[in-house]
DRENLUM-29541 format. One record per residue: x, y, z of N, C-alpha, C, O, CB in turn; residue number from 1. Coordinates in steps of 0.05 Angstrom, whole numbers, plus 5000, padded with zeros to 4 digits. Glycine has a CB too. Example, Ala and Ser with C-alpha at 12.3 -4.5 7.8 and 13.67 -1.06 7.14 Angstrom:
DRENLUM-29541
(node (5264, 4886, 5156), (5246, 4910, 5156), (5264, 4934, 5156), (5285, 4934, 5169), (5226, 4911, 5181), 1) (node (5257, 4955, 5142), (5273, 4979, 5143), (5258, 5001, 5157), (5268, 5023, 5161), (5282, 4988, 5114), 2) 
***
This chain:
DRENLUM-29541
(node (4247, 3652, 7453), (4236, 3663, 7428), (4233, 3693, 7431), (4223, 3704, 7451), (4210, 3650, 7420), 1) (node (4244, 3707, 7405), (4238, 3738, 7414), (4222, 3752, 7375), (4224, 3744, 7352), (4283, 3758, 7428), 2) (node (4211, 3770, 7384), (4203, 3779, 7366), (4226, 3787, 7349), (4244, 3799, 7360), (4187, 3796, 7374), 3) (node (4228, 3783, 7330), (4247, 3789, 7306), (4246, 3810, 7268), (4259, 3814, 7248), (4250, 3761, 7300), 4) (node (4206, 3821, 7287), (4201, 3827, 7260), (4173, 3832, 7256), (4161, 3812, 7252), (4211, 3806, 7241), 5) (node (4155, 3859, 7256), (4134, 3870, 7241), (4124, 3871, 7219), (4132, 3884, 7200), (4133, 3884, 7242), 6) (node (4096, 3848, 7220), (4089, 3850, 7191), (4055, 3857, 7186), (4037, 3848, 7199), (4098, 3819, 7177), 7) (node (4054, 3873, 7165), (4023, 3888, 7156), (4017, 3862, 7143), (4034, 3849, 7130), (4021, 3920, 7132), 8) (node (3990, 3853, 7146), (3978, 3844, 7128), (3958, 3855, 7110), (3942, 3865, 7126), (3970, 3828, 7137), 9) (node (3950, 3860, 7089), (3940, 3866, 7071), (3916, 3848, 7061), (3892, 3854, 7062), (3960, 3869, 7055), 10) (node (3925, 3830, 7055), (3897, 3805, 7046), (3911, 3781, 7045), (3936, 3779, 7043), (3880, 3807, 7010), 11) (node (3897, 3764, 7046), (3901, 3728, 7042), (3878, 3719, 7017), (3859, 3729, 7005), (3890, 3706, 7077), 12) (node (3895, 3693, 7020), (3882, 3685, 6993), (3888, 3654, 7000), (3905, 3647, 7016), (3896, 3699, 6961), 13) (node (3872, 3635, 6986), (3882, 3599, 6987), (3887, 3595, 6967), (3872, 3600, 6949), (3863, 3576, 6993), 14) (node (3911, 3584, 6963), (3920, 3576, 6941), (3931, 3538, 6944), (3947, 3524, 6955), (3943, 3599, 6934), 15) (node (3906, 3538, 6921), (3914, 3498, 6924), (3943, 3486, 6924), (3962, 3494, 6911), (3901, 3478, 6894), 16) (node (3942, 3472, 6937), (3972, 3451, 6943), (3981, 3476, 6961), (4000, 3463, 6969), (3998, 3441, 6910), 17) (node (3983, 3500, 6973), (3994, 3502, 6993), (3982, 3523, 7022), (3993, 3533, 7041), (4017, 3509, 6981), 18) (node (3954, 3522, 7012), (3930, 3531, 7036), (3930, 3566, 7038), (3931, 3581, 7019), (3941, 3516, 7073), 19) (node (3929, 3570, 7058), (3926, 3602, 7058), (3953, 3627, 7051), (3970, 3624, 7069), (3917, 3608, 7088), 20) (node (3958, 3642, 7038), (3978, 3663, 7028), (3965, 3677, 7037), (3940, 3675, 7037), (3986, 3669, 7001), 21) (node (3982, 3698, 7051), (3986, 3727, 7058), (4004, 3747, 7046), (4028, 3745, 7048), (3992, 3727, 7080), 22) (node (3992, 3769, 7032), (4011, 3787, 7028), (4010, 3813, 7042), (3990, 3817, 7056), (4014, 3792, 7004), 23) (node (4028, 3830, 7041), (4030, 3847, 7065), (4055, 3859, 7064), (4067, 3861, 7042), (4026, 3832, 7092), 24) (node (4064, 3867, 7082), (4089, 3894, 7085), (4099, 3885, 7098), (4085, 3871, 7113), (4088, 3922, 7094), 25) (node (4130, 3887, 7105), (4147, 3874, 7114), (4163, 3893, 7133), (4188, 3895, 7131), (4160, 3862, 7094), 26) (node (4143, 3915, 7162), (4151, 3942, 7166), (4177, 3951, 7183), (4190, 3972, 7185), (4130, 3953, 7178), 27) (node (4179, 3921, 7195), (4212, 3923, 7219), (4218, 3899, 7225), (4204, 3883, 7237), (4210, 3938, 7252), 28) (node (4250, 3892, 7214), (4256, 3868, 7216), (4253, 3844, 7200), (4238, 3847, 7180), (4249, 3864, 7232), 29) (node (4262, 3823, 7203), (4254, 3803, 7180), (4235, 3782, 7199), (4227, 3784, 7222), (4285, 3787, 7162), 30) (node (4232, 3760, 7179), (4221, 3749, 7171), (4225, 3715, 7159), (4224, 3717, 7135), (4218, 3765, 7160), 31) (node (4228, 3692, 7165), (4244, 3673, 7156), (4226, 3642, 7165), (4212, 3636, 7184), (4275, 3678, 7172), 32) (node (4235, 3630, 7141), (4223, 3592, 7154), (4220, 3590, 7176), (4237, 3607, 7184), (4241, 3564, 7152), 33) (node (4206, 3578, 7200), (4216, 3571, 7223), (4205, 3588, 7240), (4199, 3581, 7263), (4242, 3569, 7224), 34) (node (4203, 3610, 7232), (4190, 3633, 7247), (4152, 3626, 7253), (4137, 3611, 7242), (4197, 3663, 7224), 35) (node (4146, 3646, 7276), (4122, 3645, 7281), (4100, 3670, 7274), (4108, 3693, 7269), (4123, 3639, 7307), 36) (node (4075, 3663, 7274), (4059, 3696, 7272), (4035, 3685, 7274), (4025, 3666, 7263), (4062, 3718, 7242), 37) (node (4022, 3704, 7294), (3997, 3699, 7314), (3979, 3720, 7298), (3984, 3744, 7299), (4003, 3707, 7352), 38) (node (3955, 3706, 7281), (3935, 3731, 7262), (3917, 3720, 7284), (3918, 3699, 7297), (3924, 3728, 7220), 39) (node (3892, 3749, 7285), (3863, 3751, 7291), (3851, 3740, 7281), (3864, 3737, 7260), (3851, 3768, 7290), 40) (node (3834, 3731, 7278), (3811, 3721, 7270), (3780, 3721, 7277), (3776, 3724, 7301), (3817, 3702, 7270), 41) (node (3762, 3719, 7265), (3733, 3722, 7275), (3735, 3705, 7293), (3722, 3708, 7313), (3708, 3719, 7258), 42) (node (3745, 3691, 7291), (3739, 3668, 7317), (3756, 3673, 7351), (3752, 3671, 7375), (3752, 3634, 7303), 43) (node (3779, 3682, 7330), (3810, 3680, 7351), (3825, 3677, 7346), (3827, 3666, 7324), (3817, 3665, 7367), 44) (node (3850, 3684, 7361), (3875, 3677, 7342), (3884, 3652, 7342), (3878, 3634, 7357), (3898, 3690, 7349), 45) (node (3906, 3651, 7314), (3908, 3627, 7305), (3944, 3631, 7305), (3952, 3655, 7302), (3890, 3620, 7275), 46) (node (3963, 3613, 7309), (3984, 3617, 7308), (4001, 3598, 7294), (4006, 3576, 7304), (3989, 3621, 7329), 47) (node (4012, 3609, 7263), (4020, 3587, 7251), (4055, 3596, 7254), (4064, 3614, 7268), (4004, 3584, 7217), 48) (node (4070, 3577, 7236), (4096, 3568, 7230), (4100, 3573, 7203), (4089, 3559, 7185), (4101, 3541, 7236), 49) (node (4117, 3594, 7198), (4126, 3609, 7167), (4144, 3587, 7154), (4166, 3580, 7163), (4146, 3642, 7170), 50) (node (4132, 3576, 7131), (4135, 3546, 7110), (4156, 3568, 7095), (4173, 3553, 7086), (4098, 3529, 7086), 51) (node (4161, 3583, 7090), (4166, 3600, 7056), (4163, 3635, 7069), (4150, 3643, 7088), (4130, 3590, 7024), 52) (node (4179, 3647, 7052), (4181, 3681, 7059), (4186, 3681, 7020), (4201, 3666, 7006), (4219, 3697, 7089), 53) (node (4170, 3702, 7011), (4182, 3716, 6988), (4179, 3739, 6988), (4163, 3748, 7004), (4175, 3709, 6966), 54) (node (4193, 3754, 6970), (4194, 3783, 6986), (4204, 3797, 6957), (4225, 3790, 6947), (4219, 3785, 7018), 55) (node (4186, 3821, 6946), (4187, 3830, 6923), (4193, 3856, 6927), (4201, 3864, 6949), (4167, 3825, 6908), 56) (node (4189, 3869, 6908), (4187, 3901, 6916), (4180, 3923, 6929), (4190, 3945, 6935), (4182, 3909, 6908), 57) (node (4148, 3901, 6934), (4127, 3917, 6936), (4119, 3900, 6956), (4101, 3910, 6970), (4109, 3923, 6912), 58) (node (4127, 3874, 6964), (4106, 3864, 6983), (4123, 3835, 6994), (4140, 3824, 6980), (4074, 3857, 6964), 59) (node (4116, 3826, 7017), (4123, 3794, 7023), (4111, 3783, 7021), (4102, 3787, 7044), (4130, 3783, 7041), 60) (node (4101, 3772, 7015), (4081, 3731, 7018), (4095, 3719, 7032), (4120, 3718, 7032), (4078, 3706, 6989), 61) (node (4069, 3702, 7053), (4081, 3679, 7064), (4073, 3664, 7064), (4050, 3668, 7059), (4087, 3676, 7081), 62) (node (4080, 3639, 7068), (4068, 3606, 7071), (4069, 3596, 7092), (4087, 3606, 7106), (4080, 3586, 7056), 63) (node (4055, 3575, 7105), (4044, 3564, 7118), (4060, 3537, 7127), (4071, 3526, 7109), (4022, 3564, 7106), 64) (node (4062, 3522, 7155), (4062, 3501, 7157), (4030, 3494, 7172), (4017, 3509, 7187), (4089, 3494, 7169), 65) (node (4022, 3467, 7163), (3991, 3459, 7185), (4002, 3444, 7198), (4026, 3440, 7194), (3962, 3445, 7174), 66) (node (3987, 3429, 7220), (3991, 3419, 7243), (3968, 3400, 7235), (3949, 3394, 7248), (3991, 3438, 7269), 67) (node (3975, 3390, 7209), (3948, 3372, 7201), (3930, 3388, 7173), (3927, 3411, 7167), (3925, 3372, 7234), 68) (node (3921, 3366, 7160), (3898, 3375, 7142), (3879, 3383, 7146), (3868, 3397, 7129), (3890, 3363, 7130), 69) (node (3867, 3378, 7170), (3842, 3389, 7189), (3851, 3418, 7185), (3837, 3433, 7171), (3840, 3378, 7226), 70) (node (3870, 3426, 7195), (3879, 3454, 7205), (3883, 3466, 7166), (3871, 3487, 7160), (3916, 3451, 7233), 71) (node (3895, 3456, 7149), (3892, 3464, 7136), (3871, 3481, 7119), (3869, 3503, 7109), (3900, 3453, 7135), 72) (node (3854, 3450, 7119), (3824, 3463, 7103), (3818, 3484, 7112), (3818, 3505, 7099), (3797, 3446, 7105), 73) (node (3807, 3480, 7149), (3796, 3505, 7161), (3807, 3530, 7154), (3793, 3549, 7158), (3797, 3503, 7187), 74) (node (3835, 3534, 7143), (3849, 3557, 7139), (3844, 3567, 7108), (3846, 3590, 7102), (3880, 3552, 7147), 75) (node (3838, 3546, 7089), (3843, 3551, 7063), (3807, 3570, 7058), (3803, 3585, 7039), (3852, 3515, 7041), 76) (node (3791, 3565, 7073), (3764, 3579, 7072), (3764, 3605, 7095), (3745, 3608, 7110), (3737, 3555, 7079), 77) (node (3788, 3621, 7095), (3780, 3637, 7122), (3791, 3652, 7107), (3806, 3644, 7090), (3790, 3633, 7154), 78) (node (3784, 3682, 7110), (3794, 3709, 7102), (3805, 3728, 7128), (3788, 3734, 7144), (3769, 3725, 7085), 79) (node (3824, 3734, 7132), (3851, 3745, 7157), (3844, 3781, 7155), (3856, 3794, 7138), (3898, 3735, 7142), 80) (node (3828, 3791, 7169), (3827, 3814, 7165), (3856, 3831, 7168), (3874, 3820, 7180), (3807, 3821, 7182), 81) (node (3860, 3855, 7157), (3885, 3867, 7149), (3884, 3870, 7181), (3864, 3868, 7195), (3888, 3895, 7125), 82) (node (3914, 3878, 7190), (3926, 3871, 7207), (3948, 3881, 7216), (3958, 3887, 7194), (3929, 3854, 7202), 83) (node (3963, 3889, 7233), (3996, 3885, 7247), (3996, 3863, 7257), (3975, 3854, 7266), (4007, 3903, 7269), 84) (node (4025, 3849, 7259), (4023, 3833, 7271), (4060, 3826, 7290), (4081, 3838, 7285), (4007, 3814, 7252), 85) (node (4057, 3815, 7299), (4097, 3809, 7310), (4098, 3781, 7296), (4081, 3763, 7296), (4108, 3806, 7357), 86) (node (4123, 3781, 7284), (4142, 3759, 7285), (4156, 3744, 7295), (4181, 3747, 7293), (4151, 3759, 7278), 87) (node (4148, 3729, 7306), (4168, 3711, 7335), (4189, 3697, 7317), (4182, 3689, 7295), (4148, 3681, 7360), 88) (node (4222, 3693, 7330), (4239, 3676, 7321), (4243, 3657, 7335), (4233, 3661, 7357), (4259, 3685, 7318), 89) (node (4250, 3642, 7334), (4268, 3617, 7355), (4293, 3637, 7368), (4309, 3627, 7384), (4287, 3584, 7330), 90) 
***
């Protein structure tokens, strides 16, 4: 696995039926399903699996795979302070 891609986060948000959204900047490299990204957290980091990439003018959103509903909920009540972060590929 190699990094494939720098991304700003900006803010998150939960959005029902598909748990936590991130939008953010998309600053080197892409971005894709399948891919990984390791955010901070008050607690610690958390390292999810990119469900979805959309990517507008102005900004990317991403989606989420969980590793369970447990993992979900806990994510849909957490706010991701703004951020850099790397994009791992397969």
């Amino acid at each position: 696995m190699k990094i494939t891609g720098r991304y700003k986060l900006m803010r998150s948000f939960p959005v029902d039926g598909k748990g936590i959204v991130v939008i953010g900047d998309l600053l080197d490299g892409h971005a894709k399903s399948g891919d990984y990204i390791t955010f901070n957290t008050k607690s610690g980091e958390i390292t999810l699996q990119i469900a979805a990439v959309e990517i507008d003018q102005e900004n990317a959103s991403l989606t989420f795979i969980y590793k369970g509903p447990h993992q979900k909920k806990q994510l849909h009540c957490m706010d991701l302070p703004i951020q850099v972060v790397d994009i791992i590929g397969k």
